[in-house]
C-alpha atoms as one frame of an Amber mdcrd trajectory, in Angstrom:
protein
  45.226   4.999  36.549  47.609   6.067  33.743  46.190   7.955  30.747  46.378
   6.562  27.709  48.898   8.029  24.876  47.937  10.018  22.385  48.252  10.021
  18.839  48.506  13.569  17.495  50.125  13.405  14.053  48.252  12.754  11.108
  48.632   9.316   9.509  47.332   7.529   6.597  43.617   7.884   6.568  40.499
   7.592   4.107  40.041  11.038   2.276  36.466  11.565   2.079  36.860  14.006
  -1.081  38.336  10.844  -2.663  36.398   7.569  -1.525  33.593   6.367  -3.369
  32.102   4.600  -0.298  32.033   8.120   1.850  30.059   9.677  -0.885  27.625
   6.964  -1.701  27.148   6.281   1.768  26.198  10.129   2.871  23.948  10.040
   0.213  22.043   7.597   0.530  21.874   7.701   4.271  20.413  11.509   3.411
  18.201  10.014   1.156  16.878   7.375   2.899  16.801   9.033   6.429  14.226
  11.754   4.503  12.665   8.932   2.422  11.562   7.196   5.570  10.502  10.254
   7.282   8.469  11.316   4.705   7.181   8.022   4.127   6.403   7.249   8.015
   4.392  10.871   8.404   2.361  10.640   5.203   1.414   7.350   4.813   2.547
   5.089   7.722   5.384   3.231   6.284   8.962   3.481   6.133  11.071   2.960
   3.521  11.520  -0.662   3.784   7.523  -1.146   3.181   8.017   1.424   0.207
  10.862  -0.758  -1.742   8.323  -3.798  -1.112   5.666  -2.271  -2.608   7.839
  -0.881  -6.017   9.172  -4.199  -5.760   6.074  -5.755  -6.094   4.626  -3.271
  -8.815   7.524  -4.093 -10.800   6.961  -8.113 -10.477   3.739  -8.993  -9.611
   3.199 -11.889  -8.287   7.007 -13.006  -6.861   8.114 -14.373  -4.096   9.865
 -12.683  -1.069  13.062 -13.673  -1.982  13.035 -12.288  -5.395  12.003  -8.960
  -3.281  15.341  -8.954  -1.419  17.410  -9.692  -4.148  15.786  -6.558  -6.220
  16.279  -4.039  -3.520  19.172  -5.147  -1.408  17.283  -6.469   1.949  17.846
  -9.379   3.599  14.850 -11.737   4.170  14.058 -10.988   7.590  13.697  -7.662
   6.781  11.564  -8.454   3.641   9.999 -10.746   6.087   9.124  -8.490   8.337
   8.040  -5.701   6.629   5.814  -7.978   4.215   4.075  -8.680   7.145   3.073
  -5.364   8.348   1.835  -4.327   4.799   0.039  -7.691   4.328  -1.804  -6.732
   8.053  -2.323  -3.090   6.835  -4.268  -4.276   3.814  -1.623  -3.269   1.331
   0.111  -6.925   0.114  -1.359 -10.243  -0.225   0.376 -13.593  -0.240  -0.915
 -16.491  -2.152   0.688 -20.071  -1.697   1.003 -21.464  -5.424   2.865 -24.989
  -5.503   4.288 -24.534  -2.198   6.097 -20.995  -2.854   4.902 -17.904  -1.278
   4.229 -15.309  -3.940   3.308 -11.473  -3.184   0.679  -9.830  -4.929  -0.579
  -5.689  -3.958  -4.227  -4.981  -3.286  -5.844  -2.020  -4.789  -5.129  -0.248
  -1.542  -1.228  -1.033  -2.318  -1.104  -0.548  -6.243  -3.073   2.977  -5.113
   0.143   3.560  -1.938   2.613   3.052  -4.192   1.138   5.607  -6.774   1.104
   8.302  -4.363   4.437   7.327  -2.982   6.195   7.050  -6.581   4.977  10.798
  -7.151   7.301  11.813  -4.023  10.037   9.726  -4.616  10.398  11.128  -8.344
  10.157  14.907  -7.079  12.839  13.654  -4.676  15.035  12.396  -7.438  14.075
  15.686  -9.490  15.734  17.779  -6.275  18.601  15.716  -6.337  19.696  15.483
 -10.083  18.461  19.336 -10.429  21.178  21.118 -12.735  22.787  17.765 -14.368
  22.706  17.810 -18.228  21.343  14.517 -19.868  24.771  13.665 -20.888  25.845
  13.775 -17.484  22.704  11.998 -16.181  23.843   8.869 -18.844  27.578   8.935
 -17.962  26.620   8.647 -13.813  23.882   5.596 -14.391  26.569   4.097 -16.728
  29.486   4.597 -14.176  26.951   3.444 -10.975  26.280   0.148 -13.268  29.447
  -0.476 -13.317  30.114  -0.099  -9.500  26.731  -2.176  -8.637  28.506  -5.144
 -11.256  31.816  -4.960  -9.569  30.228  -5.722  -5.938  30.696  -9.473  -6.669
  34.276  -8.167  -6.617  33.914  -6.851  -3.384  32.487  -9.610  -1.454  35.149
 -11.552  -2.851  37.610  -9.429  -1.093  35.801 -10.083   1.943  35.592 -13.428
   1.676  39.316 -13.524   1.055  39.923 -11.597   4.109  37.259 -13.487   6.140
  36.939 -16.845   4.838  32.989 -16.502   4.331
């Protein structure tokens, strides 16, 4: 069996120093790896269960598709996660002219309070040391790359045809 060549010079790459997507994606796989750690040994839920019960603080009353769209999951995972905090006790759903609306219980409203507590002291940690100057100038500049990802599935459309 012959070995394969090798390529041992240095060609055109991704520099990580100088890629948005390197950046945003170590962060929030930090953030969310923790999140969900946290999350799982405190309170029995994982991060998925915690954006579906913000979610649901924030709208009351919505259905599970409004859910995805708010926090970026697809609707099996919104599915399935719904699920496990409507058997915990945590989410109800209610059918009201044949759509499926989410509502938290007490026990939810009172999960998500405790959770929200962490999350901001996580978020404190993180932002430690940026002026609020600074603070305004990154949400401004992260709006802007959150309203250009229509852009980006267009270029993936283009180069996929879907």
């Amino acid at each position: 069996m012959n070995d394969p060549e090798l390529i041992t010079e240095h060609g055109k790459s991704v520099q990580a120093t100088r890629y948005a997507p390197y950046f945003l994606s170590v962060i929030n796989n930090r953030l969310s790896w923790g999140a969900s750690q946290v999350y799982l040994k405190l309170f029995d839920i994982g991060l998925n269960e915690w954006r579906i019960l913000s979610a649901l603080r924030n709208e009351p009353g919505i259905q599970a598709l409004r859910v995805g769209e708010m926090v970026g999951m697809n609707k099996s995972v919104v599915s399935r996660s719904t699920r496990r905090l409507e058997d915990m006790g945590h989410v109800v759903s209610r059918l009201d002219r044949a759509r499926r609306l989410l509502w938290l219980t007490p026990s939810g409203a009172d999960l998500h309070d405790k959770i929200i507590a962490i999350a901001l002291r996580r978020e404190a940690a993180l932002l430690d040391g940026f002026s609020q100057d600074e603070l305004n100038t990154m949400f401004t500049l992260l709006e802007r790359m959150r309203a250009n990802l229509g852009k980006v599935d267009a270029v993936d459309h283009d180069l996929t045809g879907r």
